[in-house]
N, C-alpha and C positions, 0 to 999 in steps of 0.2 A: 274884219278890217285888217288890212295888209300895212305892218310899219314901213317906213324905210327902213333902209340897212345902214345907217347910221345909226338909228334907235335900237335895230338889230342887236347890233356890235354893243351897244350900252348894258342891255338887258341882259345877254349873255356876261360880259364882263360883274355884276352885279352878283348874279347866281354864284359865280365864280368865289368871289370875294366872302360870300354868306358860308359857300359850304366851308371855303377855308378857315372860317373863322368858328364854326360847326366842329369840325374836323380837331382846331386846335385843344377848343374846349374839352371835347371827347378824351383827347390825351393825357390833357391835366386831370379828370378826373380818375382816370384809368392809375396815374402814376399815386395820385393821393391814396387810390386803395390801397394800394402794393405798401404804400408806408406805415398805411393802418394798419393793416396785417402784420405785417413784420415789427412792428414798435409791440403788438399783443403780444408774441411769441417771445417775447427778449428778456431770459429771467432777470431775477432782481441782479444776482451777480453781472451780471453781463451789462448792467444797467449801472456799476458803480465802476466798472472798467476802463481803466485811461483809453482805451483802444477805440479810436473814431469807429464808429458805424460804418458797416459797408456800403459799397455803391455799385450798383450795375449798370450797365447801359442793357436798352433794346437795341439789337441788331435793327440793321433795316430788313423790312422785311417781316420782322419776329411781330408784328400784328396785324391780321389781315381786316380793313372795313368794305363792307359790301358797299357797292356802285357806286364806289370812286376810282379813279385810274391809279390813285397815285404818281405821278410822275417823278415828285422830290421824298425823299423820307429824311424826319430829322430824328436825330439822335437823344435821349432824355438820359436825363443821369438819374438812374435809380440810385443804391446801395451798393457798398465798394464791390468789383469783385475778388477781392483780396479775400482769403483764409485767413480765421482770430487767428494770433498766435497758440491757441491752447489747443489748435483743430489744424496743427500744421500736416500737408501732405506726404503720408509716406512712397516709400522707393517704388511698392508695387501699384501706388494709384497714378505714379506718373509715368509708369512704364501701359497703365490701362488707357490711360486720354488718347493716347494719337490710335490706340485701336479705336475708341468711341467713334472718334472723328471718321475714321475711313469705312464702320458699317454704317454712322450715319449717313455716310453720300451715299453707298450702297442703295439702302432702304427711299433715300430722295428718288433716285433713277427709276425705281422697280414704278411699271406700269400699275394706271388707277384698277382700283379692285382690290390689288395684294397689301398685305398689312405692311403699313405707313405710307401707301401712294398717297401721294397730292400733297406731303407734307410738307412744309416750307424748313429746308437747311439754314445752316449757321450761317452768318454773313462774315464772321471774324471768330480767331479762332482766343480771339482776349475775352471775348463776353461768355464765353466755355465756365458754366460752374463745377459745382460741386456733381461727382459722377452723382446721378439718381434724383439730385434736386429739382424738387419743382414750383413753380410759383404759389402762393398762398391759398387763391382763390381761384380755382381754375373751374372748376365745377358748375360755377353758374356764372356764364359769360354774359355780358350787360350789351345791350341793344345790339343784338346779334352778331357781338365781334368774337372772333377767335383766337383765344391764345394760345400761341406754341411756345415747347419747351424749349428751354434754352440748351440743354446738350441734342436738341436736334430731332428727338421724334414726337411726335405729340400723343396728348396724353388717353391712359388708357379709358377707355371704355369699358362697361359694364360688362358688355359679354367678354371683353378682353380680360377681365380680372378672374371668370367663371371659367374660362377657356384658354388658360395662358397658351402660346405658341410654344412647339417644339424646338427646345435645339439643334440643330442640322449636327451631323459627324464631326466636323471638323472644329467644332465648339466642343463637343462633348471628347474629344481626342486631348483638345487642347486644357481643360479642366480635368480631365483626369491626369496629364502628363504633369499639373501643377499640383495636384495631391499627393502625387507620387515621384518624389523627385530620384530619390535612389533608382527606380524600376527602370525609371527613362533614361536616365544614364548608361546601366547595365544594355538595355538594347540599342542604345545608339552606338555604345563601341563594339558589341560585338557587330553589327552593319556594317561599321568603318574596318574592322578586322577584315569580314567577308568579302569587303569592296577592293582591298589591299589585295588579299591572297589572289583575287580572281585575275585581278591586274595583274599582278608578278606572275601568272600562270598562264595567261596570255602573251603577254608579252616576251617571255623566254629569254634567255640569255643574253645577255650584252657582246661578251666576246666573240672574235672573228673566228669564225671555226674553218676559215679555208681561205687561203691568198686569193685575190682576185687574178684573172688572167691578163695574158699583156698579147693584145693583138688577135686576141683568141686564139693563139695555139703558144703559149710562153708562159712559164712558172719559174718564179724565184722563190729561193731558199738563201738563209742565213746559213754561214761556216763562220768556224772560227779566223778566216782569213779575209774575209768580203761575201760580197753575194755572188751565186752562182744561177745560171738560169739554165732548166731545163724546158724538154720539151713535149706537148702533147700528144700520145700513140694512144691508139686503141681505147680508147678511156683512162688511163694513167697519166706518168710521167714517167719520161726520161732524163736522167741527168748522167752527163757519160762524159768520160775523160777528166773527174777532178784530182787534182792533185794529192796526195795524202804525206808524200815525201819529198826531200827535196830530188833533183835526179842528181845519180851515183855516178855523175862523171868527171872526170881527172881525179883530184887528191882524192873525191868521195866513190872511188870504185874499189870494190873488197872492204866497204866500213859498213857497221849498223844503219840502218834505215836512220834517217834524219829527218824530224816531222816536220812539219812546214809552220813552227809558231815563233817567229820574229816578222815584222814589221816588214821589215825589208824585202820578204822574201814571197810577200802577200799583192794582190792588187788592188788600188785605188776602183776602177771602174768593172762592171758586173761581169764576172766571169763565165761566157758562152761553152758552157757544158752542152752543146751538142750534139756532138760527132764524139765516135767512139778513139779510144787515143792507142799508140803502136804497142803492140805485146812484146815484152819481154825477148833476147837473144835466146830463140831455142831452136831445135831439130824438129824437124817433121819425123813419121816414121819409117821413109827411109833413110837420114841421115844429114839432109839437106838444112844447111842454117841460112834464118831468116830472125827479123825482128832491129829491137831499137834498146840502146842503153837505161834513152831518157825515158822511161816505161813507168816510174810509180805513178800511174793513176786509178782509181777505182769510178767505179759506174754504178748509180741508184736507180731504182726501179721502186716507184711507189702509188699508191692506187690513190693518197692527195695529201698535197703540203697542209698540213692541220697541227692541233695542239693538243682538241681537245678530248680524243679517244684514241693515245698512240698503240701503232699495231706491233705486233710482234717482227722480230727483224732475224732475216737470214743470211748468215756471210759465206760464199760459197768459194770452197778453195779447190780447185778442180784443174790436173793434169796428169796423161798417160803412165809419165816417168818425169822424174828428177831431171831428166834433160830438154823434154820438151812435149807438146801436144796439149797445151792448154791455151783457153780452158776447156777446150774437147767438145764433150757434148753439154755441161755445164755452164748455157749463156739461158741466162732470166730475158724477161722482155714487161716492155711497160703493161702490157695484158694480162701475164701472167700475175702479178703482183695484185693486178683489179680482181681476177677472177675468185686468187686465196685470199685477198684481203690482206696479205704480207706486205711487208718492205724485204727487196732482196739488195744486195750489196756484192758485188763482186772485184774485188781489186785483181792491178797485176803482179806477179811476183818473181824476183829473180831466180832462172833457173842453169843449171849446167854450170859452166865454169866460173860465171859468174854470181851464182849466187851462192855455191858451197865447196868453193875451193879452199884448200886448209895446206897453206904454204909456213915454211918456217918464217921468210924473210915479210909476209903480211904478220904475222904471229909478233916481230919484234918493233913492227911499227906502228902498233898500238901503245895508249895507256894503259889500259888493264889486257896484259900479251895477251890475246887469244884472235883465234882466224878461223872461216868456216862458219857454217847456216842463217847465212845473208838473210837466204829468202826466207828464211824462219825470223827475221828481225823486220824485211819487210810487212810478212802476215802481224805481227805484233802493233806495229805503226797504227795498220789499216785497222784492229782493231781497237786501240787507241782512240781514231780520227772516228770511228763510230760512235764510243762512247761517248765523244764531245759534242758531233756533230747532228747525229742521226734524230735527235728529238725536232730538230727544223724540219725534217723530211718526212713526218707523221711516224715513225719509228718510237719503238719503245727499248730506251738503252737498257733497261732492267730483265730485259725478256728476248737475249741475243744466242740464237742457236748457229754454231759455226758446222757448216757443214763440210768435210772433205770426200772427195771422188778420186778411187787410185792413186796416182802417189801424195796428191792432195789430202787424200787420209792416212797417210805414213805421215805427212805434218801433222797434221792434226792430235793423231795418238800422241805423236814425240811430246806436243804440247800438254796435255793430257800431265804427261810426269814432269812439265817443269816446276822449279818451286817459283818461281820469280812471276810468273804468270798467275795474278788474280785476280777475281772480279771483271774479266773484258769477256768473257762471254759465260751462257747459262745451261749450257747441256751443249750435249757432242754428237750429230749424226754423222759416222762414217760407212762410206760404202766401196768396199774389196781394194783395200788397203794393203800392202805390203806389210807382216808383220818382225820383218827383220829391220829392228829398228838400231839409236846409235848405242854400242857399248865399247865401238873402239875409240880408244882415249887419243889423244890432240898429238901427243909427240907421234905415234905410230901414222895416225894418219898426213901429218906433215912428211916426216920419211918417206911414208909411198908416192908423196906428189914430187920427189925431187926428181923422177926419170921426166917429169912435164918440165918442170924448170929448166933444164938442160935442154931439151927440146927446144924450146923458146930464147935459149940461149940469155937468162937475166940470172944476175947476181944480186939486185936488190929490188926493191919494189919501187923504184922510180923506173926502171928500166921493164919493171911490167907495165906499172901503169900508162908506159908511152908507146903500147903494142894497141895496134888495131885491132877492133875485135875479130875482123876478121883471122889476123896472125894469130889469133887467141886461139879460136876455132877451129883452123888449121893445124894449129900443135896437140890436142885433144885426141889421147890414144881411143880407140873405135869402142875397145873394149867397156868403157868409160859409161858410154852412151845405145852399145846394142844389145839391146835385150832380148834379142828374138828367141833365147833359150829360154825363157820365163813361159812359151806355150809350147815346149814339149817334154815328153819325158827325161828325165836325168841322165846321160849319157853313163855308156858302160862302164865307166871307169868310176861315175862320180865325183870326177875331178874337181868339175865344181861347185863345190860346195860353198856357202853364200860366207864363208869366213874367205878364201880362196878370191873370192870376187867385189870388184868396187863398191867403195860404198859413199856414198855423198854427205850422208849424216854424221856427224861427229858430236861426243863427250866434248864440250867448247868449255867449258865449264862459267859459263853467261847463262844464257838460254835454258842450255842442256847441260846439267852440273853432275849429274849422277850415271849409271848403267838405268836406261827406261825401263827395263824386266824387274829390277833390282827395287825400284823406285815404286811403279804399280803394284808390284807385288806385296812390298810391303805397307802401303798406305793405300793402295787401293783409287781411286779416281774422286776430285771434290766435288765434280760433277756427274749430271747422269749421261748416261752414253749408250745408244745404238748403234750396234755394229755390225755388218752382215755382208753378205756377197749373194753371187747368182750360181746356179750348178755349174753354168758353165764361164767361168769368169775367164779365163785361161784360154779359152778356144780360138784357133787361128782366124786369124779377120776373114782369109777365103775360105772357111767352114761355114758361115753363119750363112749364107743364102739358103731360099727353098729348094734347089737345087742339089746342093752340095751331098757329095756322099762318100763314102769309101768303099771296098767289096773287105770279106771278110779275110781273105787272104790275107790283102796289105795291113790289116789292123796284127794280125796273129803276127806279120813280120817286124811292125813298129815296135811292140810290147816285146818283142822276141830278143831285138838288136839295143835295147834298154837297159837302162839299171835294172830294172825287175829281171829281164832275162839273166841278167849275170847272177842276180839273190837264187834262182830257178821258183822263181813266183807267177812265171808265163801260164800256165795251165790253172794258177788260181786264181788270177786273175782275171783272165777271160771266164771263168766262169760265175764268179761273183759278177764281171759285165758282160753285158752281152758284144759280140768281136763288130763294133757298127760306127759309122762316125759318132753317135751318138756315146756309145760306150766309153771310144778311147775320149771324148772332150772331157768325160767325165772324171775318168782317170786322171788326167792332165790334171784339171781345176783342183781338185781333194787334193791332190797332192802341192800343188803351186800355192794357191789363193786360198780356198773353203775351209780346209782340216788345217792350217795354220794360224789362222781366224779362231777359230773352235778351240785350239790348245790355248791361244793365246786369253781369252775369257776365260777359260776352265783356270788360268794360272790368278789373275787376278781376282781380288774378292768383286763376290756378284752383287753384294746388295745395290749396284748404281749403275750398272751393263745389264746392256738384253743384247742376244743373238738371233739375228734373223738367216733365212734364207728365202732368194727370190726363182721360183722354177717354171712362170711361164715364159715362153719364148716370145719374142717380138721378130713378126714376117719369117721363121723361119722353121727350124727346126730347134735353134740350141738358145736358149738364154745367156746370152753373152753378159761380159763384163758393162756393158753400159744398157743393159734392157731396166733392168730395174730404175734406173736414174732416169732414164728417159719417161718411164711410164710416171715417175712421180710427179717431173715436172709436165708430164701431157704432151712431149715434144713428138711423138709419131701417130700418123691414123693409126685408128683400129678397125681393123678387117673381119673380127671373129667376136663372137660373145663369150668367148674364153678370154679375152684381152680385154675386153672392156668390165669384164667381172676382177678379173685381176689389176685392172689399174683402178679400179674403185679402190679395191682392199688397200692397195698398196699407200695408194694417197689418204685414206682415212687413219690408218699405222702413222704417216711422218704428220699429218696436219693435226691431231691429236697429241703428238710427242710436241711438236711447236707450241701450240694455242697454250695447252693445261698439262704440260711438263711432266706425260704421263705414257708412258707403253701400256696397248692394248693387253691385260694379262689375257687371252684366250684359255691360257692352257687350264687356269686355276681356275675360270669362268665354265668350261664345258667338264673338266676331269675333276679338278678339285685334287688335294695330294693323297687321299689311301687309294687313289687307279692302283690295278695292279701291275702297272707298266712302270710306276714312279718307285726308283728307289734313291736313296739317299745321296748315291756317289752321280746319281745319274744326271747331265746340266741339262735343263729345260730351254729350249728353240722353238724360234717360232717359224712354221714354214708358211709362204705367200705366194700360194699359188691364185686357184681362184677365188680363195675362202682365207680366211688368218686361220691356221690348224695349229696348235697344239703337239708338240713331241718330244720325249725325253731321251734325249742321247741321241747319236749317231755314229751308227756301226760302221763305217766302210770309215770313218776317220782314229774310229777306238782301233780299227785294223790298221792302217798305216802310222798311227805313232805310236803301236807295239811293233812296228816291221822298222822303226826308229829313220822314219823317210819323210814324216815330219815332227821339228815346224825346220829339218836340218835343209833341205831343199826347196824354203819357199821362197817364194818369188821377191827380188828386190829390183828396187828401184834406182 
């Protein structure tokens, strides 16, 4: 029999109403358990306590009845869930709840099968009891309803109590780091230590270890005056033409170098270092003047503007003579600095008339009277201006070797015995230096310049200082400035002997306070010093080609028409050398340059001088005065594996003396001192040819300064 759907709608509404009211009752009896139970459990004390009874609520949710929807779930007030006071919660059960909470949802998610699927989660996180609590009666559920727990998983099962679940790692990591509090500290810092260093070991330095470029090919450097900018060559830098002094013109010509530190005298905007700036008023080596007043500048060469690994620094002071030819074969270049890893430095410096003229009437127009070795005041300045400067330019002011080339190293020795000079530079490399150095005092040398005064027609020094340089150089006796008797033998007479002949340096008593022989000898040098020449240092400029030769005749007539032919030493001479251009350059050099060298270290104490000698040739036959210097600095091909074995040697001797402040001892490394070659009086040399060789003494010079020919006729500048 088919109702309407009105009757439908009733009989449905009906059922509806029955289960609910099915359903309610079910509740209530369900919450009356929970009370019975919990009123059994409540000791006596707890039962005479002012403290209301607790109250829980069911979650929604928190019971499940089979073949109903549920659609609404109402809330029943069990027992509080508040903690007695006597059961209050400690620090670490409240640091454990919001763990609970989060493997509870965990174990909700986990698919049916794994242990706690299909459980029903918290609905609130207020009805949360006591960690591990569970309801009374859960054991035997009444008309097939299911209780869950109220922290969230439901309850165990029998094979769950015979078979507890394993803790996973990261529980059992976590319980043992909480047994052991100490242990886990000790390894978390040292973690954080290892994590630290790795970091600071990666990541590396903060500091700028190199200027950036400007434009890609432009470098600045800081001076004590403004910035200067150099420029990019060859993988280095160039910085060329900086100022170091002020320039010596009008009232400041014939004064001490004047450094360039006031304000005024500085520029505001970057200073384009360039181009290389005018050298000095000098001679070529025929006699011819060229050049510029305004000249103190110096020129840097460094392989990178840096701070943080300064290099070693070389100041190189390089001219023919006293009057001109610098700086000759003495020019650095931005490559070369890259290649040794140096910083070079090369300033200009006043020469000839200008820079060691020693007049009475300059003499009285000073504060402290004295006149004469300008250019020995400009080399002081420059290195000065390195001291201050050169740590901006990747230099190391602490580790400054000054090196002189020919007359360049007559300054340099003078320097050597001033007392006023110290601390601007660290060791001495000179090469084939003039060893007649100043021991004539200031009045003597003022007197001999009054035939130039008279020349030039001045009675005081306002009426010099208003002569052009050219009038200057023009009144400048020849004698003054030619040296072309310095490459041959002593003339018959011996006339000139170097007391007889100008001399440029003077006793000033500034600089140069004392006699230099006087001064070395007795104190010896505060620094260490290599000093040496080539065999043939002395040899005429048109000898030195492949070419060049003499027949045996003309040498027998040279030596013949000589001081030695006048001593009657022609016949022992030629045969200690043989009669050949070779022979006589040889003769020449020992007696000019080499064996004046040699007396000149024998005088002074050795423990801070080494003597070398340089005896391969470069392109020719004779090792001239500038072979050696050239090979050091690399400036010429090599043609031969003679030349390149020898500019190895030569360069490992100076970049050894540079780097670790140290001469190659050969001699004591291969001989050792009981050879039976070594005796006490005998000076140990080093000679550099294609090998550093070891040698003590040298005869053909212990021969000429027992025939008293030197150090009386060596070469001045």
């Amino acid at each position: 029999m088919t109702l309407p759907d009105s009757e439908k709608t009733d009989a449905n509404t009906d059922k509806k109403e029955i289960a609910d009211e099915e359903r309610e009752k079910m509740l209530n009896q369900e919450n009356e358990k929970h009370k019975g139970a919990e009123a059994a459990t409540i000791s006596p004390s707890s039962m005479t306590s002012d403290v209301e009874p607790r109250k829980k609520k069911i979650p929604i949710g928190g019971i499940k009845m089979p073949g109903f929807c549920r659609p609404k779930s109402k809330e029943f007030q069990m027992e509080s869930a508040e903690q007695p006071i006597d059961g209050e919660v400690g620090i670490l059960d409240a640091m454990k709840r919001p763990l609970v909470n989060v493997l509870a949802s965990i174990k909700k998610n986990r698919p049916e099968g794994e242990l706690g699927g299909g459980a029903a989660g918290l609905a609130s996180v207020e009805t949360l009891g006591d960690i591990g609590e569970k309801p009374a009666d859960v054991s035997a559920p009444e008309d097939g309803m299911e209780t869950v727990r109220l922290d969230g998983g439901p309850e165990p099962d029998v094979n769950e109590e015979k078979n507890p679940r394993k803790p996973g790692p990261v529980e059992v990591l976590l319980a043992s780091a909480r047994r052991n509090h100490l242990v886990t500290g000790v390894i978390v810092a040292v973690l954080l230590l290892v994590i630290v260093i790795i970091t600071i070991a990666c990541a590396g330095p903060r500091t700028l270890l190199s200027q950036p470029l400007k434009d890609g090919k432009y470098m600045e450097a800081v001076t004590s005056c403004g910035l200067v900018q150099g420029v990019l060559e060859d993988g280095g830098f160039a910085f060329r033409g900086i100022p170091y002094a002020l320039p010596p013109l009008d009232a400041l010509r014939w004064t001490a170098a004047q450094p360039v530190n006031r304000i005024e005298n500085c520029w505001n905007d970057t200073y384009l270092a360039h181009n290389s700036s005018n050298s000095c008023w000098q001679r070529d080596a025929l006699g011819n003047p060229s050049g510029d007043e305004d000249c103190l500048y110096l020129d840097v060469f460094t392989p990178q503007v840096r701070y943080d690994t300064p290099l070693p620094v070389v100041v190189m002071i390089s001219a023919e003579t006293l009057s001109g030819g610098s700086p000759g074969v003495m020019q650095p270049s931005a490559k070369l600095a890259r290649v040794r890893d140096m910083v070079f430095v090369r300033p200009n410096f006043r020469l000839g008339v200008f820079g060691f003229l020693s007049a009475r009437h300059l003499t009285r127009s000073t504060h402290l009277p004295t006149s004469g070795n300008y250019g020995l005041s400009d080399i002081v300045a420059a290195l000065k201006w390195v001291q201050l400067n050169i740590q901006n330019f990747g230099g190391d002011e602490k580790s400054v070797t000054i090196w002189g080339h020919r007359a360049g190293g007559t300054l340099v020795t003078s320097l050597l015995a001033s007392q006023t000079i110290k601390n601007l530079f660290s060791r001495a490399w000179v090469s084939s230096p003039s060893v007649t150095l100043p021991t004539r005092p200031l009045d003597e040398s003022e007197r001999l310049s009054e035939g130039y005064l008279n020349t030039l027609g001045c009675k005081d020094v306002v009426c010099m200082r208003a002569k052009s340089p050219q009038e200057l150089l023009r009144a400048e006796p020849a004698m003054w400035y030619n040296t072309s008797e310095n490459s041959e033998l002593p003339g018959p007479s011996g006339g000139e002997s170097s007391r007889q002949r100008h001399e440029w340096l003077v006793v000033d008593g500034t600089i140069i306070q004392e006699n230099v022989y006087d001064r070395l000898e007795r104190v010896g040098t505060s620094v260490k010093v290599v000093m040496g020449t080539t065999v043939h240092s002395a040899a005429h400029s048109h000898s030195k080609g492949l070419n060049a030769s003499l027949d045996q005749s003309h040498v027998e007539r040279v030596v013949k028409e000589s001081l030695l032919g006048s001593l009657g030493l022609t016949e022992e001479v030629l045969k200690r050398y043989n009669a050949s251009l070779h022979g006589l350059a040889t003769v020449v050099s020992e007696i000019r340059v080499l064996c004046p060298i040699y007396n000149f270290t024998n005088l002074v104490p050795a423990s801070n001088i080494s003597f070398y000698i340089a005896t391969q040739p470069r392109w020719g036959q004779l090792a001239d005065a500038d072979s050696d210097v050239a090979a050091i600095l690399g400036s010429y091909t090599l043609r031969t594996p003679e030349e390149k074995r020898h500019q190895s040697a030569i360069q490992q001797l100076f970049n050894q003396f540079v780097w670790h402040d140290r001469i190659i001892d050969a001699a004591k490394e291969i001989w050792g001192y009981n050879h039976h070659n070594y005796t006490s009086n005998a000076r140990k040399i080093i000679v550099v040819g294609q090998d550093i060789l070891p040698q003590y003494g040298y005869s053909n010079c212990d021969y000429w300064i027992e025939k008293n020919l030197v150090p009386k006729y060596a070469r001045i500048d």
